[in-house]
C-alpha angles and dihedrals in degrees: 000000000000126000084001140301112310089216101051118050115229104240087234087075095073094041093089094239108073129103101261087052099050093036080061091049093052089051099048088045089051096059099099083044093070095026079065097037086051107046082056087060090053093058087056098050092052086059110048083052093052088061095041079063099045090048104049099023096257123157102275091213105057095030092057087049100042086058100042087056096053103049086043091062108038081062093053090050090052091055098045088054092046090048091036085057103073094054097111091045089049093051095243091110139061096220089197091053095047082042094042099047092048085048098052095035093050097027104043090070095057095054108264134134123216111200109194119222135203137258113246110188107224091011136087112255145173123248098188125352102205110205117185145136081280106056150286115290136178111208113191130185131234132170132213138189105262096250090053105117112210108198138151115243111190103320092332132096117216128194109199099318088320116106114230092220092110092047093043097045092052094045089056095043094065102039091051083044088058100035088053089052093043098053097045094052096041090038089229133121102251126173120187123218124210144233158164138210114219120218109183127340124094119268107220115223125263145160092288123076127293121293090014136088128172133202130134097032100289126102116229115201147137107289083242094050086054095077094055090034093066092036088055094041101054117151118253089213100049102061081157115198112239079243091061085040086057091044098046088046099051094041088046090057090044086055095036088052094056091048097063098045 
């Protein structure tokens, strides 16, 4: 899919030269950058907690310090989740496992049901198929170079210059392909909603809410936003039973199972 497969590392990336590489030697050269941007937030800090103290009688000591750490430290959080981001991207991540935990953890409660699927070099396949009261969904993984903007343009999603249409067409292949098997073997009428999970790369806003956007028929959206998206975009006609959840779910696993032999 784009930018490569997230399961199989492009040699490239062990050469020395390639982005991921040289994305890990500018952070490394930029430590004593932020050491030095954020011991001016610190300052600040120490300031703005000098005058809290001044303004509603506090111990100036302890006030001053108290604010300097934690500005100190919410910088140094905001630099840990944008470095953390690109993971996946790195290869220091398995995008379907992060993905995979936050489905079944936030999900689980609300009866539904994640089957993982299996990587198949050179074929479609399904990350994660997501079964609840609310639908059937299937939820991918892609993963992006930091400074990739993914953005609709008109009805069309775009990832960098490149169009999405590849990625897309594939994505709802496979979900129409399985739909199409589900409902014929459980005799109900099952349509299958798509996803995909986005490591690294920057979600341009839209209309939707933050950290989403939607064309095509697929739902972009953080790997952590995934699991409320499809709470809060549950379809009105599906109202499944926990016994066709249990249907779809074990007749899911039986065709998923003979796809991948």
């Amino acid at each position: 899919m784009a930018d490569g497969s997230i399961y199989v590392p492009r040699d490239e990336k062990f050469t020395g030269g390639s982005p991921q590489v040289m994305y890990e030697s500018f952070w490394v050269q930029g430590r004593e950058a932020r050491l030095k941007r954020r011991g001016v937030f610190a300052a600040i800090g120490l300031i703005g907690g000098v005058l809290l103290s001044i303004r509603f009688s506090l111990p100036s000591f302890w006030t001053a310090v108290t604010c300097a750490g934690i500005v100190a430290a919410a910088d140094t959080l905001i630099a840990w989740r944008s470095h953390e981001a690109t993971a996946v991207w790195r290869g220091e991540r398995r995008g379907e496992d992060r993905t995979g935990r936050l489905l079944r953890r936030r999900l689980g409660k609300h009866g539904y049901t994640v089957i993982e699927g299996h990587a198949i070099p050179g074929k479609a396949s399904i990350d994660h198929l997501v079964i609840g009261p609310g639908g059937v969904w299937i939820v991918d993984n892609e993963a992006w170079p930091p400074d990739t903007d993914l953005a609709r343009y008109g009805s069309k999603l775009f990832f960098g210059e490149k169009s999405g249409g590849p990625v897309i067409k594939e994505l709802t292949n496979v979900a129409s392909s399985l739909a199409m098997l589900l409902s014929r073997e459980t005799e109900m009428n099952i349509t299958i909603r798509s996803m995909l999970a986005v490591h690294g790369g920057k979600i341009l806003p839209s209309a939707e809410p933050r950290g989403t956007v939607t064309a095509e028929g697929v739902t972009l959206a953080y790997p952590r936003r995934v699991p409320r998206w499809i709470l809060t975009h549950e379809s009105e006609e599906a109202h499944l039973t926990d016994e066709q959840v249990e249907l779809i779910a074990r007749t899911a696993a039986r065709i998923m199972r003979r796809m991948y032999l």
